[in-house]
Backbone as CSV, one residue per row, in Angstrom:
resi,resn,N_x,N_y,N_z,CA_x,CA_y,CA_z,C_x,C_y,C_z
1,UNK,-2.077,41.213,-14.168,-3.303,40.563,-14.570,-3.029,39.145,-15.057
2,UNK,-2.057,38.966,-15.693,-1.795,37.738,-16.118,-1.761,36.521,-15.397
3,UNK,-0.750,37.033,-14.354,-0.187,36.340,-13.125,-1.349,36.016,-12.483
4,UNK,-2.359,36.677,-12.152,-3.320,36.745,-11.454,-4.176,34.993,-12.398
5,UNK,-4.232,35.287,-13.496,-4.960,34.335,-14.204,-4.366,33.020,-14.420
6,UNK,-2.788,32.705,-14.426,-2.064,31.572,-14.148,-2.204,30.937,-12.903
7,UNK,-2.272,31.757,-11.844,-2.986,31.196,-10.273,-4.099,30.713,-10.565
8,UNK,-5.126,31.113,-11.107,-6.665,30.533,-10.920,-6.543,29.363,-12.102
9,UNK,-5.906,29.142,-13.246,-5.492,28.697,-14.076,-5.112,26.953,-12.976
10,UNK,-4.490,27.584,-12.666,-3.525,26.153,-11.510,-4.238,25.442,-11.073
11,UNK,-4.836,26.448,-9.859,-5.591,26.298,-9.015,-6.743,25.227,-9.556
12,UNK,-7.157,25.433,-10.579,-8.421,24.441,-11.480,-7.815,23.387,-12.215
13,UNK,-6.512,23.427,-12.381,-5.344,22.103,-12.984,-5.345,20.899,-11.870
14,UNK,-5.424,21.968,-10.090,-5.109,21.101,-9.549,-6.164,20.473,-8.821
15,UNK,-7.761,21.160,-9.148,-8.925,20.620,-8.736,-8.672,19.345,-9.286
16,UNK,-8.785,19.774,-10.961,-8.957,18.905,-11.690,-8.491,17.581,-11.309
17,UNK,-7.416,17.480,-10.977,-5.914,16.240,-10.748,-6.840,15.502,-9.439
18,UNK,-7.045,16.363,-8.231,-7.520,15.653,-7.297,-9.057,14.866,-7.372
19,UNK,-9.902,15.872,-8.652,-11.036,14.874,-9.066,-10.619,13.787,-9.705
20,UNK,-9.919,13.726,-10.452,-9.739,12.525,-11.439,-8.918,11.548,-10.473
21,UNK,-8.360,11.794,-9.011,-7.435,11.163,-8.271,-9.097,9.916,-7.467
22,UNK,-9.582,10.976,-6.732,-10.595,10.704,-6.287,-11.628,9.615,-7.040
23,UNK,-12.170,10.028,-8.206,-12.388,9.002,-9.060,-11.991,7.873,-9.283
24,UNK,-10.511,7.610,-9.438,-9.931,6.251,-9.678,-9.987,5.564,-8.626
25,UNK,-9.889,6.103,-7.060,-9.888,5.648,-5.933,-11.629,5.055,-5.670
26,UNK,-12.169,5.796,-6.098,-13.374,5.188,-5.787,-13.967,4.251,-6.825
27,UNK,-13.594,3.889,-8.336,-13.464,2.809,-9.094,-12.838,2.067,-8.853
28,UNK,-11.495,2.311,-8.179,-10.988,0.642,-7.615,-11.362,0.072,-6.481
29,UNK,-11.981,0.632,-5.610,-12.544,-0.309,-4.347,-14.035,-0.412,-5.005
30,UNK,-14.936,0.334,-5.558,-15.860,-0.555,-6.358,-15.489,-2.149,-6.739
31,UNK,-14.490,-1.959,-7.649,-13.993,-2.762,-8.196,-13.484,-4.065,-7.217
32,UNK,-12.862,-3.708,-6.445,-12.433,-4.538,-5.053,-13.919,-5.034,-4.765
33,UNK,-14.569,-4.459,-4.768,-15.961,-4.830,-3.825,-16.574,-5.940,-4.587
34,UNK,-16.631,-5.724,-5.803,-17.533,-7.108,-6.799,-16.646,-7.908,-6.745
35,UNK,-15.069,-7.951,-6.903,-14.042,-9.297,-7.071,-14.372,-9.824,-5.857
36,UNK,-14.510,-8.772,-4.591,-14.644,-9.872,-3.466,-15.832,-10.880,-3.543
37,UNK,-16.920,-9.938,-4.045,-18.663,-10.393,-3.791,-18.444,-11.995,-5.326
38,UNK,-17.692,-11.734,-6.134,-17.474,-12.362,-7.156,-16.469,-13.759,-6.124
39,UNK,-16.142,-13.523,-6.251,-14.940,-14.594,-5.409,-15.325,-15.669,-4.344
40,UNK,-16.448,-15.390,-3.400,-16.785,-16.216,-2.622,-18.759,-16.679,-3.655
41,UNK,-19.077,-15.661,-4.220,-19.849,-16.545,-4.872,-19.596,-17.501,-5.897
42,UNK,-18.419,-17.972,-6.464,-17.670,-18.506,-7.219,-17.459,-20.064,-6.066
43,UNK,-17.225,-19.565,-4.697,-17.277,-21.105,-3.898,-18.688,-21.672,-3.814
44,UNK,-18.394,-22.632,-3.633,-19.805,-23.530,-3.353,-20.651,-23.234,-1.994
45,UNK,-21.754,-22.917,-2.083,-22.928,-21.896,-0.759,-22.202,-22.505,0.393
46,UNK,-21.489,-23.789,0.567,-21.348,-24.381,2.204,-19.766,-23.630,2.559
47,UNK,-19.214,-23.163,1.849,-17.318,-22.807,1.710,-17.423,-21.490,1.548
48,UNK,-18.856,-20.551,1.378,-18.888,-19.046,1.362,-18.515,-18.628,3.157
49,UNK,-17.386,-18.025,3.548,-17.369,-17.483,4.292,-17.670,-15.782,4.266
50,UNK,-17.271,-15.393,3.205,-17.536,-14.051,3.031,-15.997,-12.941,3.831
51,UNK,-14.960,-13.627,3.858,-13.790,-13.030,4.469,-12.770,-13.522,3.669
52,UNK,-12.163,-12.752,3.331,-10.522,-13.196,2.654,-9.523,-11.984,1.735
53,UNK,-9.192,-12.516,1.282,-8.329,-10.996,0.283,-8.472,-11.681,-1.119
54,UNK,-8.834,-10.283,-1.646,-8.893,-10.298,-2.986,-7.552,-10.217,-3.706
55,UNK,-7.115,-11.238,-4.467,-5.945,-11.078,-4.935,-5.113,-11.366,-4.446
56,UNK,-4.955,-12.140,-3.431,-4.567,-12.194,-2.423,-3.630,-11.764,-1.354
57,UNK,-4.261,-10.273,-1.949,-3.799,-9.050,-0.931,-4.603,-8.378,-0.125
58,UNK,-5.365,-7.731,-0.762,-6.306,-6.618,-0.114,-7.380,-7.523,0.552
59,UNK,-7.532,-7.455,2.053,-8.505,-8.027,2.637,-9.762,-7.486,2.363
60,UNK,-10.842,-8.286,2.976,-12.317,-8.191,2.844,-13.478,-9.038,3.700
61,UNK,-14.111,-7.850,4.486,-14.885,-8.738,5.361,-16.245,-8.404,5.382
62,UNK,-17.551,-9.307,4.414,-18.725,-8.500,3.700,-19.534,-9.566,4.931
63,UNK,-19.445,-9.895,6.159,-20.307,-10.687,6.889,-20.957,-9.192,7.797
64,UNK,-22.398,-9.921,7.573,-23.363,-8.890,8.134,-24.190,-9.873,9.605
65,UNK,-24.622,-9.436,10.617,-24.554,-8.294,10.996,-22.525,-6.820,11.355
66,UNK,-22.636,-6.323,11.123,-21.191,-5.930,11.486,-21.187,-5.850,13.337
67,UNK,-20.618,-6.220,13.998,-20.419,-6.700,15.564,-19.183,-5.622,15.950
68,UNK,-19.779,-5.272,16.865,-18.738,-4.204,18.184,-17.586,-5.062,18.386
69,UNK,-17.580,-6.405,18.507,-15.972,-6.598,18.283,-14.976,-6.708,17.326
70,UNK,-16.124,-6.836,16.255,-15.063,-6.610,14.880,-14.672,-5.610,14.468
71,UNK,-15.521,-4.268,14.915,-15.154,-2.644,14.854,-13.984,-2.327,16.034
72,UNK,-14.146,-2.544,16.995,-12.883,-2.395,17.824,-11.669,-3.545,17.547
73,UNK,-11.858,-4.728,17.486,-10.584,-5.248,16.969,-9.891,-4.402,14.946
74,UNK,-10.680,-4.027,14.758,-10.487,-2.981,13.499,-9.664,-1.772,13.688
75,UNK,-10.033,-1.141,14.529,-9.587,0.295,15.148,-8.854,0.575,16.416
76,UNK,-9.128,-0.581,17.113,-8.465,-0.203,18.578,-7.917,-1.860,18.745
77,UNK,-6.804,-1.829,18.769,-6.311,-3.284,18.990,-4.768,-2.761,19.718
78,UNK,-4.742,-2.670,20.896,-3.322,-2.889,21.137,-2.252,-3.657,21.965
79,UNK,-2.897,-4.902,21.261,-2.047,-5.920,21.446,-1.648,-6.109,19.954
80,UNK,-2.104,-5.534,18.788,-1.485,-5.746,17.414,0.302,-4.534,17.399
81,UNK,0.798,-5.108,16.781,1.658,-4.012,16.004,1.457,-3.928,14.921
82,UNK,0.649,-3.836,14.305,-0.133,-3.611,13.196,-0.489,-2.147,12.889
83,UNK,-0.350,-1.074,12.092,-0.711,0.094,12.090,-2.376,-0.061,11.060
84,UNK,-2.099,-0.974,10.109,-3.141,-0.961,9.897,-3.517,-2.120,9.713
85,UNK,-5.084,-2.111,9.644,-5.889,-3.536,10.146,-6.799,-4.055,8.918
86,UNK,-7.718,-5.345,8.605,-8.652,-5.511,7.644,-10.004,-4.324,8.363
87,UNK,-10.597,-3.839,7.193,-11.812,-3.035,7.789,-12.509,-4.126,8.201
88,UNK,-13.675,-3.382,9.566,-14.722,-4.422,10.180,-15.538,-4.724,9.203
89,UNK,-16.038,-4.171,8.144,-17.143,-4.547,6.958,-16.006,-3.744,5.684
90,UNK,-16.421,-4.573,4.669,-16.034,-3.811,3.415,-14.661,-4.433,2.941
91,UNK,-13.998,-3.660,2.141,-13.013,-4.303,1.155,-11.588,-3.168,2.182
92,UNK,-10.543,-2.885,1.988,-9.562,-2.189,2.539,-8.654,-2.827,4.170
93,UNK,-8.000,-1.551,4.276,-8.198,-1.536,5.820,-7.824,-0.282,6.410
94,UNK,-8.141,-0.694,7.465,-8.666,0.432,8.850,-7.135,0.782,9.529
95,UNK,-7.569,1.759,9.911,-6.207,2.312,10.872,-6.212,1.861,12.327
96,UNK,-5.366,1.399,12.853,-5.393,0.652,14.207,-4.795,1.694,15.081
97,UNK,-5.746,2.466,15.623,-5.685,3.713,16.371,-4.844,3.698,17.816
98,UNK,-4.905,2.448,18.352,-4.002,2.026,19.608,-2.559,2.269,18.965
99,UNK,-2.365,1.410,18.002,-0.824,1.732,17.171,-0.358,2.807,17.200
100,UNK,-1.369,3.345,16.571,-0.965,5.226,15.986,-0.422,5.951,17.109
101,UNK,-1.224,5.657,18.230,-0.511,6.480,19.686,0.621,6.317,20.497
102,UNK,0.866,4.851,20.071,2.140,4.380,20.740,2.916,5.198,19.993
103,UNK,2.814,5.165,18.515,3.912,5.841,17.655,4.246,6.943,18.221
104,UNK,3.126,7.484,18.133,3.245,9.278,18.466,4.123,9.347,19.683
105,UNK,3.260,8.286,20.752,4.372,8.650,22.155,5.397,8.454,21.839
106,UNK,6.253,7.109,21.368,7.437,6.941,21.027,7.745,8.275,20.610
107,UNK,7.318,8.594,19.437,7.903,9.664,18.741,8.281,10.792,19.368
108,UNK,7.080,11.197,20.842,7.280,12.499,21.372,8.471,11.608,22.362
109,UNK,8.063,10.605,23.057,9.530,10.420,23.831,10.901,10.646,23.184
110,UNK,11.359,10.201,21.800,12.288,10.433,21.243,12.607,11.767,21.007
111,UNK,11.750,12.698,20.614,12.091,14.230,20.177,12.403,15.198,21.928
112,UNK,11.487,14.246,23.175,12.318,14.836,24.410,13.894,14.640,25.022
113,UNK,14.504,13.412,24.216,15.415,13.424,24.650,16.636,14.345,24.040
């Protein structure tokens, strides 16, 4: 019985861990999101491009309308070696899905030989 109650015990230790993980993740790209929106309203209206990295790391691209080539150069680019890319809208970045497959093939070519 005990044993039984140290499992469910855990089990809710480790909800817990992944809510509070989840949480911080979604307070810091909040957070990302106003430094960016903060940052180009800080330039003068003619020098707002609305693209750059915050911090000058984490990219950010808040130009609307969002365009089919900025979503595929986001996700499917393979002429990049880039695994990952600036997202087409928003603060982060995107996984460059052309990349990912080369890997994999590489990878399965290597594990056939």
């Amino acid at each position: 019985m005990a044993k039984s109650r140290k499992t469910r015990d855990d089990v809710g230790e480790r909800q817990q861990k992944r809510h509070r993980v989840r949480k911080l993740v979604g307070w810091t790209a909040a957070g990302l999101c106003v430094a960016a929106v903060v940052q180009e309203l800080r330039k003068p209206q003619g020098e707002r491009t609305w693209t750059g990295r915050v911090g000058g790391f984490v990219p950010y691209d808040l130009r609307w309308p969002v365009t089919e080539e900025r979503v595929r150069a986001a996700v499917w680019d393979p002429k990049s070696d880039a695994l990952f890319t600036p997202h087409a809208f928003g603060v982060g970045w995107s996984v460059n899905f052309a990349r990912l497959l080369d890997l994999a093939e590489e990878a399965l070519d290597g594990a056939k030989r």
